[in-house]
C-alpha positions in Angstrom: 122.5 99.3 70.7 123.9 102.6 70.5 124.5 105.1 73.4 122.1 108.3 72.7 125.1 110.3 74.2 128.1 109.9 75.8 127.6 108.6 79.3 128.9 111.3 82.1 129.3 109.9 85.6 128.9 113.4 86.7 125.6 114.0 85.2 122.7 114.3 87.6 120.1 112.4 85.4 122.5 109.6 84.9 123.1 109.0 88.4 119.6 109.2 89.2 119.1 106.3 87.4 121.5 104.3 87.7 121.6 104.6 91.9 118.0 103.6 92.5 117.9 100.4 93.0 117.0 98.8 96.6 118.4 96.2 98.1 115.2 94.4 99.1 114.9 93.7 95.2 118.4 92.8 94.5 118.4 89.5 96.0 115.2 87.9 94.6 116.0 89.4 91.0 119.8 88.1 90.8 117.9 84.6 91.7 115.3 85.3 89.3 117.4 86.7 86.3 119.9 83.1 87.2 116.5 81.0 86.3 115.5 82.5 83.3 116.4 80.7 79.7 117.8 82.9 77.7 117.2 82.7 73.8 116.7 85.8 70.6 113.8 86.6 69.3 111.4 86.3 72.1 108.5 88.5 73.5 108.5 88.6 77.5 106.7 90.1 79.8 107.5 91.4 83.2 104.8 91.3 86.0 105.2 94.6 88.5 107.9 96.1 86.6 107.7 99.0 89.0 110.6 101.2 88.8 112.2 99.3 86.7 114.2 96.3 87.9 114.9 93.3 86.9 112.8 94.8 83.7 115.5 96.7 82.3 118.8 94.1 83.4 116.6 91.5 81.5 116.1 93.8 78.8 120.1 94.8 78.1 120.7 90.8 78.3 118.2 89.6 76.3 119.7 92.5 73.0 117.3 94.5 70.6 116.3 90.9 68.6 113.8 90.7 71.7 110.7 92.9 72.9 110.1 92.8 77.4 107.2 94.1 78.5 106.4 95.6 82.1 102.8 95.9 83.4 102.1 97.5 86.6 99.4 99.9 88.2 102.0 102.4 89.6 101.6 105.2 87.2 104.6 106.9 89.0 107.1 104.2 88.7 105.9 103.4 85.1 107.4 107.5 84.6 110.1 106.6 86.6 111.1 104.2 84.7 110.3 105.7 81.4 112.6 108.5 82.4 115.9 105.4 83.4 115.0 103.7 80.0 115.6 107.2 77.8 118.7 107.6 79.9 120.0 104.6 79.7 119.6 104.1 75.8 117.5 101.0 76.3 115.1 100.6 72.7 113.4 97.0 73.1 111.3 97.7 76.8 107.6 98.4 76.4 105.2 99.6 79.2 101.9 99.2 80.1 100.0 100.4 83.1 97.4 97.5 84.0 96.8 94.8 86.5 98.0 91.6 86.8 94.3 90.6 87.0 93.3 92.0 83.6 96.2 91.9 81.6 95.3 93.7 77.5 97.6 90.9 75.7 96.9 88.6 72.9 96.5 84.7 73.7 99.4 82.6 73.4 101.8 86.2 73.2 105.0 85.4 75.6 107.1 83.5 75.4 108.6 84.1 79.0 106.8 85.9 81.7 108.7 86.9 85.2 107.8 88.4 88.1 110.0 90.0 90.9 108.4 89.8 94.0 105.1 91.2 92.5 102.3 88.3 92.5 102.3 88.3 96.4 100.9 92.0 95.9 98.1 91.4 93.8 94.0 91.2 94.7 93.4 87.7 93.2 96.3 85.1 92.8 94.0 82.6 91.3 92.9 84.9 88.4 96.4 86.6 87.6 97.6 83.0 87.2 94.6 82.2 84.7 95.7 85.4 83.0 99.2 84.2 82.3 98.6 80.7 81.0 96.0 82.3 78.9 99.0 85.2 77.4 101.5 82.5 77.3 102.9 80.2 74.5 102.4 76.5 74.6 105.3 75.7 77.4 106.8 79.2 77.6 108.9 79.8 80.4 107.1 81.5 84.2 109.3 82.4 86.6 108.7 84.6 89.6 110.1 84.9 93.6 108.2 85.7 96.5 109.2 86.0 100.1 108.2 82.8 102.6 105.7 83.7 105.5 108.6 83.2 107.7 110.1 86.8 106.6 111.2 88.9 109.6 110.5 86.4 111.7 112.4 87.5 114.6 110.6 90.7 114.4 107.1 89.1 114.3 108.2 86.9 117.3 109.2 90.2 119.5 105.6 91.5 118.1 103.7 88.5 119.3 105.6 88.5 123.3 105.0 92.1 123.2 101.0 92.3 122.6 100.9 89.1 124.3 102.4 90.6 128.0 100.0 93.8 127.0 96.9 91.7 127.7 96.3 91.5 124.1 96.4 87.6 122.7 93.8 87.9 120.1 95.7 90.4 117.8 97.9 87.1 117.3 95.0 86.3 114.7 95.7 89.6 113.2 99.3 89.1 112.7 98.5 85.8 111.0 95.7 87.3 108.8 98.3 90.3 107.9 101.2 87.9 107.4 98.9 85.8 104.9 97.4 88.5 102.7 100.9 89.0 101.5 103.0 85.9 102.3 101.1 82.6 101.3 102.6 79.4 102.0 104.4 77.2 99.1 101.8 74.4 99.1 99.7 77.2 98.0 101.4 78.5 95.3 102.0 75.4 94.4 98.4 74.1 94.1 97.3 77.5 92.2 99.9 77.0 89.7 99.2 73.3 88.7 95.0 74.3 88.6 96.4 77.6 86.2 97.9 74.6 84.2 101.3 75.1 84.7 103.9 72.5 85.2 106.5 73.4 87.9 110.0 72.5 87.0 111.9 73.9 89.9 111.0 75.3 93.1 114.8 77.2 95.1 114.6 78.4 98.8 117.3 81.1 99.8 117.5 83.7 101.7 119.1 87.0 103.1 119.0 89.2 105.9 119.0 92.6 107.5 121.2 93.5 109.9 120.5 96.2 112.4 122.5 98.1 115.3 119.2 97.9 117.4 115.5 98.1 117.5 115.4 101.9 116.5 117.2 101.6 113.7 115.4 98.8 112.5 111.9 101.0 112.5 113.5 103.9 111.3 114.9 102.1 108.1 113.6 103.6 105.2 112.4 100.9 103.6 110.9 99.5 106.8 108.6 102.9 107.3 107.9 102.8 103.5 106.9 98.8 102.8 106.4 97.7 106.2 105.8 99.5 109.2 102.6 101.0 109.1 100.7 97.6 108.2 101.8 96.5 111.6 100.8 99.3 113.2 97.4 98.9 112.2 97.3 95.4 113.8 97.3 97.4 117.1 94.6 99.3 118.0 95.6 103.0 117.6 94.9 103.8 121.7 97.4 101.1 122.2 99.8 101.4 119.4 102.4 104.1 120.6 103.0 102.0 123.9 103.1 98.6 121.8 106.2 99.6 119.5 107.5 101.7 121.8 108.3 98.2 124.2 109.0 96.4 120.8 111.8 99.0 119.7 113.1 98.7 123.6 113.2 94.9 123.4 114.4 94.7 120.3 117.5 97.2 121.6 117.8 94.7 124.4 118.6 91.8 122.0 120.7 93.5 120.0 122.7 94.6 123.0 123.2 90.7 123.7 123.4 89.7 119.7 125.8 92.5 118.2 122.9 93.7 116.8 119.6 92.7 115.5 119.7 90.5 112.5 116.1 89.4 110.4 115.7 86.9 107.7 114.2 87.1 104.3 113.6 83.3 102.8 111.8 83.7 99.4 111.5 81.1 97.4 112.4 81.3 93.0 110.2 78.6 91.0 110.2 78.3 87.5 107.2 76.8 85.6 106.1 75.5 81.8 102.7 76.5 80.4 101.3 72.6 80.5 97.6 73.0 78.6 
């Protein structure tokens, strides 16, 4: 593959794409892209490409005898990425903007389909998983990660003593029904894939974590405010919300003042599958 121009470090377009990616993404991809069976020649597809990672790291490793794929909603970050791929010289990366859900492929297409952390954000899990054993070869390669329920645990566990001293128990059911909608337990998964009709070959736990100075840095994180923060706000009801995480920022300072700081897991999970029937 040759370069469209000479790359220049100093160029503000390069940089841009090169310095985007975040490092929630980082750690479930680098397990993901370890998984993946690598081989010329084959088409792929990449659930919830959005901005372009591990799409494009898959797509430089794979070479030009190979044609990825990304699907995703997010108009914007399909352009975004559109923009790092004419950067970057990258010639064998497709997109399409489409769900999970209804996906405009042949039958029997892929030979390999990944996901990065993108199948715990879709409407129906049962019917995106139909959708990829029906786009997928005879035992083509799935592979995807997803973060446990068990994410930020220590946070959720400072949110729970909080509403529960506030006289307010029964948003505990609310924290569980949030936590769900987005984090569904293995045995789950695991069920879901095997009625899709896929065989599960490997199932990995890991994790990482994010480390804090306190509780205010912690909710003023970027990522936390963009991803996070205001689907646990709405738990709360809004009268009661600016008191709730103010005393869960002030708690959380508290325990980073005994802890060196205030660290939070991430355990996510990387399984890798075969199309069975």
């Amino acid at each position: 593959m040759e370069n469209p121009k000479a790359f220049d470090l100093n160029d503000p377009e390069l940089v841009s794409a090169i310095d985007e990616l975040s490092y929630w993404s980082a750690p479930f991809g680098l397990k993901l892209l370890d998984s993946i069976r690598y081989k010329k020649g084959i088409n792929v597809l990449d659930i919830g490409s959005g901005t372009g990672f591990p799409l494009m790291e898959l797509a430089n490793r794979l070479g030009d005898t190979s044609t990825i794929y990304g699907i995703d909603p997010w108009k914007a970050a399909i352009e975004r990425t559109l923009f790092k791929i004419k950067t970057t010289g990258i010639s064998n990366i497709k997109l399409v903007e489409a769900c999970a859900e209804n996906m405009p492929f042949d039958n029997d297409y892929f030979d390999l389909i990944t996901s990065n952390n993108g199948l715990n954000n879709v409407q129906n899990l049962k019917k995106s998983l139909s959708e990829c054993n029906r786009i997928a070869k005879n035992r083509a390669q799935f592979v995807f990660t997803y973060n446990s329920p068990d994410s930020f645990i220590e946070f959720y566990d400072v949110f729970r003593e909080v509403i529960n001293k506030n006289d307010l128990p029964q948003l505990n059911k609310d924290i569980n029904t949030h936590i769900y909608s987005k984090r569904k337990p293995l045995s789950e998964y695991e069920n879901e894939l095997q009625l899709a009709g896929f065989e599960i070959e490997s199932i990995k736990e890991d994790k990482f974590h994010y480390r804090f100075a306190d509780g205010t840095a912690f909710l003023n994180h970027f990522f936390i405010k963009l991803a996070f923060l205001d689907s646990w706000k709405k738990i709360v009801p809004k009268n009661r919300r600016t008191n709730v995480f103010k005393e869960i920022e002030h708690k959380i300072n508290d325990i980073a003042k005994e802890s060196e700081g205030f660290n939070t897991q991430v355990p996510f999970f990387t399984i890798s599958c075969l199309k069975d029937k």
